[in-house]
Backbone bond lengths (Angstrom), bond angles and torsions (degrees), N, CA, C in turn:
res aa  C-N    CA-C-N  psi(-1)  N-CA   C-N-CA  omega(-1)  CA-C   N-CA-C  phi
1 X - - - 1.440 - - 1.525 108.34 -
2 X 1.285 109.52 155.49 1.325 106.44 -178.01 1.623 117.64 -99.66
3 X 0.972 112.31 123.65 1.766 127.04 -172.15 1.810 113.39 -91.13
4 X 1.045 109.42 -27.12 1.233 112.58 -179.34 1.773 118.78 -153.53
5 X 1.635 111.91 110.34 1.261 113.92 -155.29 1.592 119.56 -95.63
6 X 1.577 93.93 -10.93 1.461 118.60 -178.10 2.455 96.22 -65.98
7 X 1.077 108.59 -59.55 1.113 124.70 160.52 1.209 135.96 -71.22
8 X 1.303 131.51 -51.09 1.327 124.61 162.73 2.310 107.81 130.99
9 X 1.585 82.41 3.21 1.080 82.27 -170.70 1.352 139.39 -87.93
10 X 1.618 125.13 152.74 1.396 105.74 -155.10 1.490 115.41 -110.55
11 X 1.625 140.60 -173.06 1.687 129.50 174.47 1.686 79.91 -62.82
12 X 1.128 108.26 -66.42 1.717 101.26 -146.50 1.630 105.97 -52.65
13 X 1.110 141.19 -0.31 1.399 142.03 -170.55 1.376 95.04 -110.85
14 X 1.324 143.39 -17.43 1.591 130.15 171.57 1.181 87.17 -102.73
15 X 1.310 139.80 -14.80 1.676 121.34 -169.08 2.098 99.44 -82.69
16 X 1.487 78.57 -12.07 2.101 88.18 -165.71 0.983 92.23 -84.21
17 X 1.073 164.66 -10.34 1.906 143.59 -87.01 2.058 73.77 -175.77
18 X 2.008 111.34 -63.81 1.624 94.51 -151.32 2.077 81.22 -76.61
19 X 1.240 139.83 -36.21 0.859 131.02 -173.28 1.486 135.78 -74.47
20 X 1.512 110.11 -4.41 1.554 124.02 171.73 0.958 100.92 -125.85
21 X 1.287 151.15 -61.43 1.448 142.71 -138.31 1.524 105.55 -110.64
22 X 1.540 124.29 -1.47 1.627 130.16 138.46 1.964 94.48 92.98
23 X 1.217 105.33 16.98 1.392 109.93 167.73 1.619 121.49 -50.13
24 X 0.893 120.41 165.40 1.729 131.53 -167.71 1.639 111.99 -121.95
25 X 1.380 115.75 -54.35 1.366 99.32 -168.42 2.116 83.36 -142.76
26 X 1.709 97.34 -174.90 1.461 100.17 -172.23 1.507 116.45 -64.60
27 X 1.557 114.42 -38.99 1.309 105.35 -176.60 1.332 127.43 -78.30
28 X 1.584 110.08 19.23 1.289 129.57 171.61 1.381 118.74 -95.91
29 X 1.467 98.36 -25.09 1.449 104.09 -176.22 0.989 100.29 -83.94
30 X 1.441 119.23 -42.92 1.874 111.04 -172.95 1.663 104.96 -62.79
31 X 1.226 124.42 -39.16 1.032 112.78 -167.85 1.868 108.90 -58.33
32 X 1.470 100.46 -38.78 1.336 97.47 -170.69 1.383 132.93 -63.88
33 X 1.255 100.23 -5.28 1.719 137.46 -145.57 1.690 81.71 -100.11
34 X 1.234 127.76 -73.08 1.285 148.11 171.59 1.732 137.71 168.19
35 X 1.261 94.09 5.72 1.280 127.30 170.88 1.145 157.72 -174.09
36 X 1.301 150.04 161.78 1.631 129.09 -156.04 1.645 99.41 -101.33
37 X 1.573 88.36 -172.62 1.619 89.93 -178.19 1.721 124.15 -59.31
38 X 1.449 103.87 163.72 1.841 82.67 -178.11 1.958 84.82 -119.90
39 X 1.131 103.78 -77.37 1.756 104.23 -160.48 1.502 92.57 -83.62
40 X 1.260 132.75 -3.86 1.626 131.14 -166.38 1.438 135.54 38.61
41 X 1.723 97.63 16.63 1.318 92.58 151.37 1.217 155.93 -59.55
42 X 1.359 121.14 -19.59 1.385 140.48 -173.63 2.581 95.91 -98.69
43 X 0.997 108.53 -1.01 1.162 77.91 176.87 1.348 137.50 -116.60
44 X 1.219 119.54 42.83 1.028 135.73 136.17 1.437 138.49 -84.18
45 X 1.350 110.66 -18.35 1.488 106.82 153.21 1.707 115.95 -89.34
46 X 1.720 118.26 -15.67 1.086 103.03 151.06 1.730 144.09 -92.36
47 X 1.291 105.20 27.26 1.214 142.18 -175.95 1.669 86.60 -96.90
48 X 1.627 124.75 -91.48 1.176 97.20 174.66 1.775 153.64 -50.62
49 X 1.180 88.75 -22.27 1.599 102.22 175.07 1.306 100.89 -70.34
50 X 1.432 146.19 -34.44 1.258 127.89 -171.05 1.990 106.75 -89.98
51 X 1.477 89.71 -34.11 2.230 92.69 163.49 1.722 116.63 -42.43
52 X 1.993 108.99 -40.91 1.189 108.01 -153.97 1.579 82.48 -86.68
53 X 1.334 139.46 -25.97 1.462 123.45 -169.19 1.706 108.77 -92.32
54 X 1.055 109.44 1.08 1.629 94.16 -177.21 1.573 111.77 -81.01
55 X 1.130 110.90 -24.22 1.597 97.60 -179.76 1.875 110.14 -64.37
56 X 1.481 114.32 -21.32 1.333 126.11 -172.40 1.412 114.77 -97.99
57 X 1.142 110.60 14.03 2.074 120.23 -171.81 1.293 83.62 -87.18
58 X 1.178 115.19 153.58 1.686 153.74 -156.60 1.523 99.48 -107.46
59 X 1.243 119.38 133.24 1.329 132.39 -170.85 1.535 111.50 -77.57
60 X 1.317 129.15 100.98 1.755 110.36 -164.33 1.611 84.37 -93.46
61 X 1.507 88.57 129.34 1.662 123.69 156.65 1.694 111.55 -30.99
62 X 1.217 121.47 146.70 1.463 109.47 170.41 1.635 105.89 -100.95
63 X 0.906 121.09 152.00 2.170 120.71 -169.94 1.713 91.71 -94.01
């Protein structure tokens, strides 16, 4: 579904973002995505979508 229309972005792309790329909160995800919020309507449901994935983010290895 799409969460943010200003961008294009979808649940499964912040759910990819807190679970691969070891993000913390939403405006991390957007950033990672390629950009931050624009009109900020959509972030409060991506506020929760990134709460419900953090218990499930992937432990990155230290090099």
């Amino acid at each position: 579904m799409y969460v943010c229309l200003c961008n294009g972005y979808t649940d499964s792309e912040i759910k990819t973002a807190v679970r691969e790329n070891g993000v913390k909160s939403a405006d991390e995800a957007y950033v990672s995505l390629g950009n931050g919020f624009c009109c900020g309507a959509c972030r409060d449901c991506a506020v929760d979508i990134v709460n419900k994935e953090l218990p499930h983010q992937r432990v990155l290895a230290a090099e």
